[in-house]
VEXROLO-442265 format. One line per field, with one value per residue (C-alpha): residue in three letters; residue number from 0; y, z negated, x negated. Coordinates in Angstrom, 2 decimals. Each point is the difference from the previous one (the first is absolute). Layout:
N
code: ala, ...
pos: NUM, ...
v: Y, ...
w: Z, ...
u: X, ...
END
This chain:
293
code: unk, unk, unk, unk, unk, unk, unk, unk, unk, unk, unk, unk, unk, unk, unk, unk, unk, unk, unk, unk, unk, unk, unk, unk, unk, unk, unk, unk, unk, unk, unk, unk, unk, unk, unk, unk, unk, unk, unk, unk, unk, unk, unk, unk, unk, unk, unk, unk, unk, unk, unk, unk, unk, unk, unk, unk, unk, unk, unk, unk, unk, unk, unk, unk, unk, unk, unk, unk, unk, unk, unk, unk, unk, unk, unk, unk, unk, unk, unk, unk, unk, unk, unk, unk, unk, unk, unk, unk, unk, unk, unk, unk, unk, unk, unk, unk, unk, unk, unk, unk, unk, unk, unk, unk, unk, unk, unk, unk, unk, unk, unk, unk, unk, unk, unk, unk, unk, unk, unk, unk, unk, unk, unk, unk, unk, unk, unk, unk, unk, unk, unk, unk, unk, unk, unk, unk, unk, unk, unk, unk, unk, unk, unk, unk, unk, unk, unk, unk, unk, unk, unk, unk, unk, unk, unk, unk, unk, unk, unk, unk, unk, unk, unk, unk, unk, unk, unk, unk, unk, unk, unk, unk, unk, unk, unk, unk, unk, unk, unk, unk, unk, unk, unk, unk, unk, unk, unk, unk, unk, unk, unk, unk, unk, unk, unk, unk, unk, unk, unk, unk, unk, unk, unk, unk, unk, unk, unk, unk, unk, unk, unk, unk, unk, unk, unk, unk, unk, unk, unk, unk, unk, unk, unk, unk, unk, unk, unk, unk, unk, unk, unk, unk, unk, unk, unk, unk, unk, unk, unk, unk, unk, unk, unk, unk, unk, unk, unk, unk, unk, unk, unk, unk, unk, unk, unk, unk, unk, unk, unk, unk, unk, unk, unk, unk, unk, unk, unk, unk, unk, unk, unk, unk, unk, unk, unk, unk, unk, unk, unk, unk, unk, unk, unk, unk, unk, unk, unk, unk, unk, unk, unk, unk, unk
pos: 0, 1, 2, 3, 4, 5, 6, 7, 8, 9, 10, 11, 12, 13, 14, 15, 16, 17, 18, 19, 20, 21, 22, 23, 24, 25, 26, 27, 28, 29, 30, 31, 32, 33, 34, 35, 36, 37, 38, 39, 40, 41, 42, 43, 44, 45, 46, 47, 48, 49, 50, 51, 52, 53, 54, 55, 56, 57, 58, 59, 60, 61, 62, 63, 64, 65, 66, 67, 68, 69, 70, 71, 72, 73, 74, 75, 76, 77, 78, 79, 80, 81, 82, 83, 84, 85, 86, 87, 88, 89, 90, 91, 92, 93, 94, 95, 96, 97, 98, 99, 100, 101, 102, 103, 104, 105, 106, 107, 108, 109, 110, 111, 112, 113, 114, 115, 116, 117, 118, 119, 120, 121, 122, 123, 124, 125, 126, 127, 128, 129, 130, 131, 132, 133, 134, 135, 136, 137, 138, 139, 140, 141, 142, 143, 144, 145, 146, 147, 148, 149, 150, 151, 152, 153, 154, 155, 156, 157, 158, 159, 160, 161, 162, 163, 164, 165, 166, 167, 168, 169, 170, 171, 172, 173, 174, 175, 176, 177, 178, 179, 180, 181, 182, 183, 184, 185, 186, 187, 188, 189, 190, 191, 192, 193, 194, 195, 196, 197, 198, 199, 200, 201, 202, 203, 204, 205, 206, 207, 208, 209, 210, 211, 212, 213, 214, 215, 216, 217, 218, 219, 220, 221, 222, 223, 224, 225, 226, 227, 228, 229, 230, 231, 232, 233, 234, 235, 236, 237, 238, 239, 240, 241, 242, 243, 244, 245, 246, 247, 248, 249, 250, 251, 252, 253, 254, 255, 256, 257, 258, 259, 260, 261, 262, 263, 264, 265, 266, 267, 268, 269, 270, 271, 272, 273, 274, 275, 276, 277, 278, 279, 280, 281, 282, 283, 284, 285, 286, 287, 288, 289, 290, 291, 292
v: 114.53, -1.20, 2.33, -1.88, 1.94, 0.71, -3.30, 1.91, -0.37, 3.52, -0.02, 3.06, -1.83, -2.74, 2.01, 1.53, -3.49, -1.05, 2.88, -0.71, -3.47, 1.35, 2.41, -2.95, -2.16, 2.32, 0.44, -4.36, -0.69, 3.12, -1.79, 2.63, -0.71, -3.80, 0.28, 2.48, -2.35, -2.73, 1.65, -0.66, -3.20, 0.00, 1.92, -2.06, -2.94, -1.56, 0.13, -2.41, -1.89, -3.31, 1.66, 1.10, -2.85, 2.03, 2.39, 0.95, 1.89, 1.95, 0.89, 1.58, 1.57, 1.75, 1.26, 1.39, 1.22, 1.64, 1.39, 1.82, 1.47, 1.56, 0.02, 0.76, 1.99, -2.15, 0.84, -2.22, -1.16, -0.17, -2.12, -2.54, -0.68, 0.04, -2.22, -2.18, -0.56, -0.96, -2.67, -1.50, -0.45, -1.17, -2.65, -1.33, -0.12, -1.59, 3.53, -0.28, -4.33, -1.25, 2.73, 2.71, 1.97, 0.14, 0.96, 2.74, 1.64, -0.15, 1.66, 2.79, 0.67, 0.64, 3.02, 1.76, 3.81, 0.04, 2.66, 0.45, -1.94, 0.20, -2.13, -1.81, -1.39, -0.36, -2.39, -2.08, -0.22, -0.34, -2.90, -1.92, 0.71, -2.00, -2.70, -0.11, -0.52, -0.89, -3.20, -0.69, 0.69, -1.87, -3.06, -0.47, 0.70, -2.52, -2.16, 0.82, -0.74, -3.84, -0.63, -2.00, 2.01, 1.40, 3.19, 0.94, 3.73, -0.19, -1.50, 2.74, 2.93, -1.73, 0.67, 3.50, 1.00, -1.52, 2.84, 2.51, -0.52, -0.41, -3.77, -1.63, -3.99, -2.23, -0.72, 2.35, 3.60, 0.68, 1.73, -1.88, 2.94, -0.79, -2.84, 0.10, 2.66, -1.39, 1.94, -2.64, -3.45, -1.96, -3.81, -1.45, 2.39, 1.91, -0.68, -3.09, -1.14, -2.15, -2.52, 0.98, -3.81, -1.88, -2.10, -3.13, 0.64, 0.04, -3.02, -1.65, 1.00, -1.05, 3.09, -0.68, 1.68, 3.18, 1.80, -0.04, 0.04, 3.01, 2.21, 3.76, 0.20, -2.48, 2.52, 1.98, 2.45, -1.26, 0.42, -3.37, -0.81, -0.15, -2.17, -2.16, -0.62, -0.59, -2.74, -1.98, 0.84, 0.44, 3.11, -0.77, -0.89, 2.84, 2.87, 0.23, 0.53, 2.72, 1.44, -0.14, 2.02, 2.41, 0.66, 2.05, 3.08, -0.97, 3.11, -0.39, -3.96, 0.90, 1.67, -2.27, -3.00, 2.80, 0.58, -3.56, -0.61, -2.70, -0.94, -0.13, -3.80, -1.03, -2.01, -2.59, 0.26, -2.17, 0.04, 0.85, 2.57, 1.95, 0.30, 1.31, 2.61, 1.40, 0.19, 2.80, 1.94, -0.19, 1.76, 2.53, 0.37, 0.30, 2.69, 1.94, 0.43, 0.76, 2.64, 1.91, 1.21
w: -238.11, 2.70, 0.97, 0.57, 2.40, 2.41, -0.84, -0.54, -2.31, -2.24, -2.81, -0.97, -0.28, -1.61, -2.94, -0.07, -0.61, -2.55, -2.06, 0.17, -1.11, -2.93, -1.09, 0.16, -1.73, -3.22, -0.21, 0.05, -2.09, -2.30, -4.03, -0.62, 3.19, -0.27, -3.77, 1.00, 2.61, -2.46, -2.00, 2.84, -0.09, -3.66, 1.09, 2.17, -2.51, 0.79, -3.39, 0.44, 2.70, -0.39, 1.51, 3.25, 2.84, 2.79, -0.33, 3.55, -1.35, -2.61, 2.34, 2.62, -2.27, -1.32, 3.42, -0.19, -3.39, 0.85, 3.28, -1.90, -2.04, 1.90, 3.95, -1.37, -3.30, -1.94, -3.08, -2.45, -1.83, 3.06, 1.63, -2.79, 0.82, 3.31, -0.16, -2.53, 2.00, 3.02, -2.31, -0.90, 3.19, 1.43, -2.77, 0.38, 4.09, 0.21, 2.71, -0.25, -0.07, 3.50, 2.53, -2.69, 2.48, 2.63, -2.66, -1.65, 3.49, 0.96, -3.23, 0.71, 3.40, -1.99, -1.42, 3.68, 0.00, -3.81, -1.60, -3.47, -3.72, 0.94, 3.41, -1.49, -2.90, 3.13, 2.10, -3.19, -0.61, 3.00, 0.50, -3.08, 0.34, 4.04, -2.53, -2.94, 1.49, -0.49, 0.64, -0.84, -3.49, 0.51, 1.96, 0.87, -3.88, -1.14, 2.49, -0.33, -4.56, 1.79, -0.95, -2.89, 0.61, -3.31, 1.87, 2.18, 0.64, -1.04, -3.52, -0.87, 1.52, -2.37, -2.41, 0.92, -0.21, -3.48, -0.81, 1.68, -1.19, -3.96, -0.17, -3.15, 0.42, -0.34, -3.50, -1.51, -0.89, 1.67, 2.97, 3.43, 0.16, -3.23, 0.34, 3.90, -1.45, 0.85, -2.65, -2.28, 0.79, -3.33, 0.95, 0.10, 2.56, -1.75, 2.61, 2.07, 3.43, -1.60, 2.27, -0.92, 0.94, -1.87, 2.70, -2.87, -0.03, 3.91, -0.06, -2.05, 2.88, 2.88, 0.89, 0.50, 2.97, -1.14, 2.70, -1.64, -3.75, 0.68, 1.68, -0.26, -1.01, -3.04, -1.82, -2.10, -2.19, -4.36, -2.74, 0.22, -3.53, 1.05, 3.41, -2.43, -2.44, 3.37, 1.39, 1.94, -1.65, 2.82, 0.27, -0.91, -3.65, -0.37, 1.80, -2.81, -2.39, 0.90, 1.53, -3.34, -1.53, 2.04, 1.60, -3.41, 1.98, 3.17, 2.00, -0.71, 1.11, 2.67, 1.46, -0.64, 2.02, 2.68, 0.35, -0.26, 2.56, -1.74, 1.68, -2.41, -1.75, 1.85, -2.58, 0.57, 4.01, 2.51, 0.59, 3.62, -0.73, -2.11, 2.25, 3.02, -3.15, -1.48, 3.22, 1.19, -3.84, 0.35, 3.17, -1.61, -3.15, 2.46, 1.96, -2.90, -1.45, 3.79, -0.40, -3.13, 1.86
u: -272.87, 2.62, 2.58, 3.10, 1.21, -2.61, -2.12, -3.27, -2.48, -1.39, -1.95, 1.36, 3.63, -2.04, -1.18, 3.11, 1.81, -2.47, 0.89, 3.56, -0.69, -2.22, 2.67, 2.54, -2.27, -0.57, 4.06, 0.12, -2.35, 0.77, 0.98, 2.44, 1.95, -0.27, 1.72, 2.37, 1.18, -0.05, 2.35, 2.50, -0.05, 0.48, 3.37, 1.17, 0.04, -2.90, -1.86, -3.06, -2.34, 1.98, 2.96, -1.78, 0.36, -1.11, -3.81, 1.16, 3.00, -2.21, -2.63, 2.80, 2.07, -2.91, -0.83, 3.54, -0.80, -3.00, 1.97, 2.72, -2.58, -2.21, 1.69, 3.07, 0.03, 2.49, 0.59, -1.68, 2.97, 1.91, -2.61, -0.30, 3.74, 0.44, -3.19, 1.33, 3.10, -2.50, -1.42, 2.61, 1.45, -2.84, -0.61, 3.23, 0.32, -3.73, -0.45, -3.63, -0.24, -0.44, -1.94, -0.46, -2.41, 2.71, 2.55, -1.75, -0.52, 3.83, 0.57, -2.51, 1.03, 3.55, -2.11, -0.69, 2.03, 0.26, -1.34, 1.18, 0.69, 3.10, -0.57, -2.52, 3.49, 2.05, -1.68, -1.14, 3.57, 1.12, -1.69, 0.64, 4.20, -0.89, -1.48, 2.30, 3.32, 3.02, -0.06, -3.87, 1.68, 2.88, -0.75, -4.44, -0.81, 2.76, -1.71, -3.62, 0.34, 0.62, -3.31, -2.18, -3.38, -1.69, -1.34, 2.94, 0.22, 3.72, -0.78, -2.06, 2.40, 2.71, -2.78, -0.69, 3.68, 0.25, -2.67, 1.42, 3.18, -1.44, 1.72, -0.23, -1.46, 2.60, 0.83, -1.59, -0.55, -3.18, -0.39, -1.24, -2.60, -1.24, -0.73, -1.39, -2.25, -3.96, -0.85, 1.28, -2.06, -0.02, -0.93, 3.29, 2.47, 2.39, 2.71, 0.11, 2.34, 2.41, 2.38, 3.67, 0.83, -3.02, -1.95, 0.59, 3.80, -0.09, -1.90, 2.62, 2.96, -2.45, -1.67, -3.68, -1.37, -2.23, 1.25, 3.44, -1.37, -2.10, 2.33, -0.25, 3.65, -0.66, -2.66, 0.33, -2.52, 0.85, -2.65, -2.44, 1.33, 4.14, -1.50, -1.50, 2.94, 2.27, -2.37, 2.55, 3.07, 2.85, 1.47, 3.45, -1.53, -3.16, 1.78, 3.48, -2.59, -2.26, 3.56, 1.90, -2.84, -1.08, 3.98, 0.26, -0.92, 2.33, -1.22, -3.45, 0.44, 2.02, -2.67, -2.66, 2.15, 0.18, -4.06, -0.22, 2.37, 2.08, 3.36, 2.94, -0.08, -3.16, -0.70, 2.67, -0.47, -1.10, -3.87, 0.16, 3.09, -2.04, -2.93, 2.48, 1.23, -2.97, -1.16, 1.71, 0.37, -4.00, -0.02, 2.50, -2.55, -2.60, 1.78, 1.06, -3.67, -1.20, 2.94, -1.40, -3.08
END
């Protein structure tokens, strides 16, 4: 038992730090807690494991959690969002990637002269508006969805919004959270990443290179049957077909080309020009899911 600030030793301060740690341990390892804060991620649109890329963000964010609950006296269903928001931003800014120990104690000492929920909100917030600017939004999200990697943080924060914001999967009438629900796990995957421009029909204009074929910008979440009738088909012949059905209900469509952040006549675009595009409407989709929490 080490007293910081006179450097000496006292078993009395010992035993007195051991049953801080044991109180702290029972609230951390407590079930009800641990499900409660569960439940935040499951509002912040992350619905299942596969859409975690960081166990560093869970584990800090439910030190905040805990935190709020019991240093602070946040409310609970004020906590779950203000938590929820912390997720998300952290998920999608990597915070907790590279030096997570030194990163979760900068964001602590933030914490030093609050007293209240309502501090507790304040700096949380406070320090995701210093992350989510402007022109993160605008320009380094653009820029960052440059990228071909199946688990990218950004992929699944696209996906997250399309929960939070109840999106329908493209071409059809079910709902992205229906489908991303891991309570349903028959053997084949009810919905499926499908390549808007068919790595066979960019094959047949000289596009090759995985790390074009496999962009971010060229998924997106259909039913595995509707990936399966489009194979290869380009878009300028599958896409007329699927629109001339479904366009019946144009606001219902309209909306659905908006979650999926489609630019107007991307079907008859350049490759490359609809990357750039989509792009930037996926950090807007992104943004505007972030924004319901």
């Amino acid at each position: 038992g080490k007293d910081l600030e006179t450097e000496q030793f006292s078993a009395a301060l010992r035993d007195e730090q051991f049953e801080v740690l044991k109180k702290a341990q029972a609230k951390v390892l407590n079930l009800t807690n641990w499900h409660e804060f569960m439940k935040t991620l499951v509002r912040a649109g992350f619905r299942s494991r596969s859409m975690i890329t960081s166990e560093s963000t869970v584990l800090y964010s439910y030190v905040l959690y805990l935190l709020g609950r019991y240093d602070f006296g946040v409310d609970s269903h004020a906590l779950r969002s203000i938590v929820a928001r912390w997720f998300f931003m952290s998920s999608l800014t990597g915070r907790y990637t590279d030096s997570p120990e030194s990163q979760m104690e900068s964001d602590l000492a933030r914490f030093r002269g609050a007293g209240t929920a309502d501090d507790f909100v304040s700096v949380l917030d406070g320090i995701a508006r210093d992350a989510l600017t402007e022109d993160f939004w605008a320009i380094s999200l653009p820029n960052a969805l440059e990228t071909s990697s199946a688990r990218s943080p950004y992929l699944f924060a696209y996906y997250a919004a399309l929960n939070l914001l109840d999106a329908r999967v493209l071409f059809s009438e079910m709902r992205v959270a229906e489908l991303l629900d891991p309570a349903i796990s028959p053997r084949k995957s009810a919905i499926e990443r499908h390549h808007l421009f068919p790595k066979g029909y960019l094959k047949t204009i000289g596009i090759t290179d995985i790390r074009d074929t496999n962009q971010i910008a060229n998924y997106a979440l259909v039913q595995w049957d509707d990936n399966v009738h489009i194979s290869d088909s380009a878009p300028s012949d599958y896409y007329p077909k699927y629109e001339q059905r479904l366009a019946r209900d144009a606001a219902a469509w309209d909306l659905t080309l908006k979650h999926h952040a489609l630019p107007d006549g991307w079907h008859c675009k350049e490759y490359r020009q609809f990357l750039d595009e989509r792009r930037k409407l996926l950090a807007e989709v992104i943004r505007a899911g972030y924004e319901t929490l």
